[in-house]
N, C-alpha and C positions, 0 to 999 in steps of 0.2 A: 154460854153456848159458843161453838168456837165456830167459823166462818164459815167453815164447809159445813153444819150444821146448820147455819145460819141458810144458808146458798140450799139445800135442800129441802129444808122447809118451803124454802119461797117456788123451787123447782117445781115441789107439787101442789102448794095452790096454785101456782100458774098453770100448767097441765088441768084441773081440775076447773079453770074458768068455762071451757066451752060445755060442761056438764052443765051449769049452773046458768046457762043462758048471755053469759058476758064476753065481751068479744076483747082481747087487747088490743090495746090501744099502743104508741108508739112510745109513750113513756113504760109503760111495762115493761116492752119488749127489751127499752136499752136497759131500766135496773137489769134484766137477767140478764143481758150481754156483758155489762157490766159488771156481773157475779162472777161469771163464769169464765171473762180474761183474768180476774184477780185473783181467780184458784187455777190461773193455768190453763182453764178445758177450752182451749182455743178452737178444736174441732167443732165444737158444741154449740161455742157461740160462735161460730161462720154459717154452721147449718140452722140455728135459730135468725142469722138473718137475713138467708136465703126464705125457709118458712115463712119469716114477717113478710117479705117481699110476696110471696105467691100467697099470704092471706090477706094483700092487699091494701097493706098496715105500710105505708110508702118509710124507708130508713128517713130521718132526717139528718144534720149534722155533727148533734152529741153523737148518735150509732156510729157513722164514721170514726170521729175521731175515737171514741172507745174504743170499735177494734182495731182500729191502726195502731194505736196507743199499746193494746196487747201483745198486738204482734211484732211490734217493736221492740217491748221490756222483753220478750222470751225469743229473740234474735231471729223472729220468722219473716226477712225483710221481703221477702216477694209472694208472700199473701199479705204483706204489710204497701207494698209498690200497687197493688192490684186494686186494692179498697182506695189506696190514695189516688188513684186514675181515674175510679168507678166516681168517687167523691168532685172530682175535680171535675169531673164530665157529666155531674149533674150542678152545677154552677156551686158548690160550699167549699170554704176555705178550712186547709188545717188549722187548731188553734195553737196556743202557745207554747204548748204543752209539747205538742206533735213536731210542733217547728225546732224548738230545742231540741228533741230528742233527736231527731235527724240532723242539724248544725253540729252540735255534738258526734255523731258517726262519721261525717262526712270530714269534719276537720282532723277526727284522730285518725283517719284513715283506715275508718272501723267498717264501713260501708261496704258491702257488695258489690259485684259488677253488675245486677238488677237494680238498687239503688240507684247508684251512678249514673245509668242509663235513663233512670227516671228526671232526674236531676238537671241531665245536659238535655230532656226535653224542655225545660224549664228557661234555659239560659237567658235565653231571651224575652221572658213571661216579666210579670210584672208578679211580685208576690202580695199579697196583702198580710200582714201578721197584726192582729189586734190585741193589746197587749194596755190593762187599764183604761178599757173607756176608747183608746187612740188609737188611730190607725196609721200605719204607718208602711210606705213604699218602700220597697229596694228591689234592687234586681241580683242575679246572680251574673260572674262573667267566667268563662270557659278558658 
């Protein structure tokens, strides 16, 4: 079965829980976020976690990074700027993953001017990147 296949199947048993009495939980919600950045349907999954949010299902920090992560591989850097502000202004750190991807645009000069601007909010921030276990400090300088 091939992904999208895969990702549909799960689309309607998920849809299909509140028939049945079960309520998602926040791990659910990120697998189908998670489905749903890796086929692309990035509308799909911002409005699933907008939903999760208004069923009271609180995002935690995998959600974040997932769709930052998505919106990042498919070049949508200011819905991707948005989630990482929303993320940061509920105290979670991007992870490794996020941090590369962005080190990467910003050094090739691949970045946006919303990126950028995100970034020189940072300058003076203290980043955390956890990377194997270790955490480890640096700053950014302007």
């Amino acid at each position: 079965m091939s992904n999208a296949g895969k990702l549909s199947t799960a689309r309607e048993l998920f849809n299909t829980l509140p028939t049945k009495g079960v309520q998602a939980n926040v791990r659910t919600y990120n697998i189908m976020i998670k489905g749903l950045c890796k086929e692309g349907l990035l509308n799909e999954a911002r409005e699933l976690l907008e939903k999760m949010d208004e069923n009271g299902c609180s995002p935690d920090h995998f959600t974040y990074n997932t769709i930052i992560q998505g919106f990042l591989q498919h070049n949508e850097t200011s819905w991707a700027v948005k989630y990482l502000q929303m993320m940061v202004d509920k105290g979670f750190s991007a992870n490794a993953t996020i941090a590369t991807i962005l080190i990467d645009l910003l050094s090739t000069n691949q970045a946006d001017q919303t990126l950028q601007d995100f970034f020189k909010t940072l300058c003076e921030s203290f980043i955390v990147l956890q990377h194997a276990g270790q955490i480890s400090y640096s700053t950014f300088t302007c």
